[in-house]
C-alpha positions as CSV (number, residue, x, y, z in Angstrom):
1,X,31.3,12.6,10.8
2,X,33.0,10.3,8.3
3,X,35.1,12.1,5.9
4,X,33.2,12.7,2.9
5,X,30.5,12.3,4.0
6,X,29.9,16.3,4.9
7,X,31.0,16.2,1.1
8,X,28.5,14.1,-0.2
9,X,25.9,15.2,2.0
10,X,26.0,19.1,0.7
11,X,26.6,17.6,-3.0
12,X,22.8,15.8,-2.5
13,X,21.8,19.0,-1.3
14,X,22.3,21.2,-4.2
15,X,21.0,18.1,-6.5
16,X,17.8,18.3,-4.0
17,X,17.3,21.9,-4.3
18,X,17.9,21.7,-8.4
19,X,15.6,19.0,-8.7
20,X,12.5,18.9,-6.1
21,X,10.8,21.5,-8.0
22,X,10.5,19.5,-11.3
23,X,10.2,16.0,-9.7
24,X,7.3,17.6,-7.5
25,X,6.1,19.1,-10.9
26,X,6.2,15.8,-12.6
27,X,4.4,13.5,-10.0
28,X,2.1,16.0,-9.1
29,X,0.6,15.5,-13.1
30,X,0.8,11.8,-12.7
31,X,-0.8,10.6,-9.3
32,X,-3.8,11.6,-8.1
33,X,-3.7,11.2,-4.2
34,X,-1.8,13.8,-2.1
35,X,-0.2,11.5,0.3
36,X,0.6,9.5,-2.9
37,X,3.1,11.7,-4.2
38,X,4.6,12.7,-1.1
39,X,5.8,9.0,-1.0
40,X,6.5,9.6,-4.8
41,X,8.8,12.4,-4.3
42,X,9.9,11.3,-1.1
43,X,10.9,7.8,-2.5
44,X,12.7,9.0,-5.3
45,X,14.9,11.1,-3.1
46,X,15.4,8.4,-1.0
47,X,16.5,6.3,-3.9
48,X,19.0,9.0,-5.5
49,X,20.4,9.5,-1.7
50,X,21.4,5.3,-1.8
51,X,22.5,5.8,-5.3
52,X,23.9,9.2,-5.4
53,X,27.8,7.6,-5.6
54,X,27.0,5.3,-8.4
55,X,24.4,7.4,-10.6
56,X,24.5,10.2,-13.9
57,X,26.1,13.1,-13.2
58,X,25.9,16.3,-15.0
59,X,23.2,16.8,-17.9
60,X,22.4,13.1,-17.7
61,X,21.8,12.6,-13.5
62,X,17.9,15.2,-14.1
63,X,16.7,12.6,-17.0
64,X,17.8,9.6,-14.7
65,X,15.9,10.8,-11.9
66,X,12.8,11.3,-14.1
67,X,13.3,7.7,-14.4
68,X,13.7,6.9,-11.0
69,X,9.8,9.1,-10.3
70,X,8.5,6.9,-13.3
71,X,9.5,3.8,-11.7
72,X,8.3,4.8,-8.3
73,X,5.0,5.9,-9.4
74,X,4.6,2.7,-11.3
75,X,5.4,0.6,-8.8
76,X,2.6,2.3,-6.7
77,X,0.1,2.0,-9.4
78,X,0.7,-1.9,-9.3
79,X,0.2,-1.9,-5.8
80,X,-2.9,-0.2,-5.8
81,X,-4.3,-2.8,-8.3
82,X,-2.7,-5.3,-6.2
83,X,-4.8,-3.9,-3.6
84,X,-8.0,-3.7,-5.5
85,X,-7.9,-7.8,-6.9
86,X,-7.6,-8.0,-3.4
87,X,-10.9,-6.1,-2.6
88,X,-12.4,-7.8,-5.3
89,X,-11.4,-11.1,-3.7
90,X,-12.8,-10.0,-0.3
91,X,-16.1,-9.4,-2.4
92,X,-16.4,-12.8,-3.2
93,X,-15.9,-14.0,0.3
94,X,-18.5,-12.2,1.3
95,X,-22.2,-13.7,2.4
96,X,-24.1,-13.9,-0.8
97,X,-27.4,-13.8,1.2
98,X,-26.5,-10.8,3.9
99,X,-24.7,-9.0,0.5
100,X,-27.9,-9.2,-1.4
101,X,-29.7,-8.1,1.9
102,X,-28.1,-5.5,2.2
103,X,-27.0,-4.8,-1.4
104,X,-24.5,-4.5,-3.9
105,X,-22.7,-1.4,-4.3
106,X,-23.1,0.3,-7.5
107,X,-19.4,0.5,-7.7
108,X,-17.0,-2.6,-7.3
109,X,-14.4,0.0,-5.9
110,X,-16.4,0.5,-3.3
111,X,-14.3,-2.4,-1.6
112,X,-11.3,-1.6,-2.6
113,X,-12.0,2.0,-1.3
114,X,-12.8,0.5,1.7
115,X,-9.8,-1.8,1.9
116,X,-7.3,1.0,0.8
117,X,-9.2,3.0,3.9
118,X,-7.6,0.7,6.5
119,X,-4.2,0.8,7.8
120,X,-1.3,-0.6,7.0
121,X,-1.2,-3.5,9.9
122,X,-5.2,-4.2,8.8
123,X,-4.6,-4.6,5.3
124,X,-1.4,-7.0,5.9
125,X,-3.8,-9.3,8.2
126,X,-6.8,-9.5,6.1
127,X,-4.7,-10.0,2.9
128,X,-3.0,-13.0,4.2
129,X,-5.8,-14.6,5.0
130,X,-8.1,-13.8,2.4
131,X,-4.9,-13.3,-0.4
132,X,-2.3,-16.0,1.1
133,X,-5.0,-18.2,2.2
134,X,-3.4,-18.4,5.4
135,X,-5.3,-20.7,8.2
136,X,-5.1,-19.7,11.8
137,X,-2.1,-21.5,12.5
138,X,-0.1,-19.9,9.9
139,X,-1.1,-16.3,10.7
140,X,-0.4,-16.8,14.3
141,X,3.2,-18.1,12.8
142,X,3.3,-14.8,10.4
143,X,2.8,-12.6,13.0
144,X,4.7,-14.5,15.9
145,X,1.8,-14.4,18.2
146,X,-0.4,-16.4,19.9
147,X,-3.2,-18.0,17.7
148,X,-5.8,-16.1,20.5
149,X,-4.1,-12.9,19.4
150,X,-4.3,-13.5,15.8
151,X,-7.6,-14.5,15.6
152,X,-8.9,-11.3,17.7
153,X,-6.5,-8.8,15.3
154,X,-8.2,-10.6,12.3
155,X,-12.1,-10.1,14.0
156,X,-10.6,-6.2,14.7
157,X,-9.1,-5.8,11.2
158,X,-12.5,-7.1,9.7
159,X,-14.7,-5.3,11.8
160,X,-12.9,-1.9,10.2
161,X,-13.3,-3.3,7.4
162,X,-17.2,-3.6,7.6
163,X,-17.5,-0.5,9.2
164,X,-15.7,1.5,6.1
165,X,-18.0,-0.5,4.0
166,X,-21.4,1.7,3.2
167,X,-23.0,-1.1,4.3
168,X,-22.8,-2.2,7.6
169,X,-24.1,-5.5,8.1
170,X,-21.4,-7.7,5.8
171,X,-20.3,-10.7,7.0
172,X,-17.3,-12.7,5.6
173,X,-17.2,-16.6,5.2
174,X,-15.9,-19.0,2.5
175,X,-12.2,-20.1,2.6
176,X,-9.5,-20.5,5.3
177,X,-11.4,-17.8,6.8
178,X,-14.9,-19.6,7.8
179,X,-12.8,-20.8,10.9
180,X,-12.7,-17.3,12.3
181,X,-16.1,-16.5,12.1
């Protein structure tokens, strides 16, 4: 190990152990999702551990990592509503004809429920298609694959989609995306 580095690491340490209880505290009473604060709390440690050389010490370092939490959690607030224009853009690519069929749900969020529902790798193809506007070439490009490829991760990704839906018998069109259906 480096020199110093032993140092620095049981100086973060004690910090941690000081401060995990009232960073837990304080993101527990602002977000709502469990696994949403454990990448709170875990983000804002992460952020202290690349700034611990250069931030407050003392009396001031506990107010500036309040900061740091506030920061995080608003950053995941804007990405959730990030992800919910997103699902409210997916509504509006959907079949007006099978959507009335099959009907509306009561609550718009329902979408973005299902959306948020999806993983990671899911959510990134749908929204550059349906967010980006990518066309097939491009998303092939994107995800340096084979146009084949992209086009069945896109049918898988939407087919999860549909299936988290309540309803199951949505079909997508409009857009860049009418190609893939």
């Amino acid at each position: 190990m480096a020199p110093g580095v032993g140092e620095r690491r049981e100086r973060f340490e004690v910090v941690y152990q000081e401060l995990y209880e009232p960073i837990c505290g304080y993101t527990f009473r602002r977000v709502r999702q469990p696994e949403d604060v454990a990448e709170a709390i875990a983000e804002t440690f992460a952020t202290l551990w690349r700034r611990f050389d250069r931030c407050p010490q003392g009396d001031e370092l506990r107010p500036w990592l309040f900061g740091v939490a506030r920061r995080v959690i608003a950053n995941q607030r804007r990405g959730q509503r990030r992800r919910s224009a997103l699902g409210e853009k997916l509504v509006a690519n959907l079949d007006q004809e099978a959507y009335e069929l099959v009907g509306a749900p009561e609550d718009p969020g329902v979408v973005a429920q299902a959306f948020a529902s999806l993983n990671e790798p899911d959510r990134e193809l749908l929204s550059l298609v349906a967010w980006e506007g990518l066309t097939r070439e491009e998303l092939a490009v994107a995800l340096g694959t084979s146009r084949a490829v992209a086009r069945l991760r896109l049918h898988r990704a939407r087919k999860r989609l549909r299936d988290a839906l309540p309803a199951t018998h949505v079909h997508f069109t409009g857009g860049a995306e009418h190609e893939w259906t």
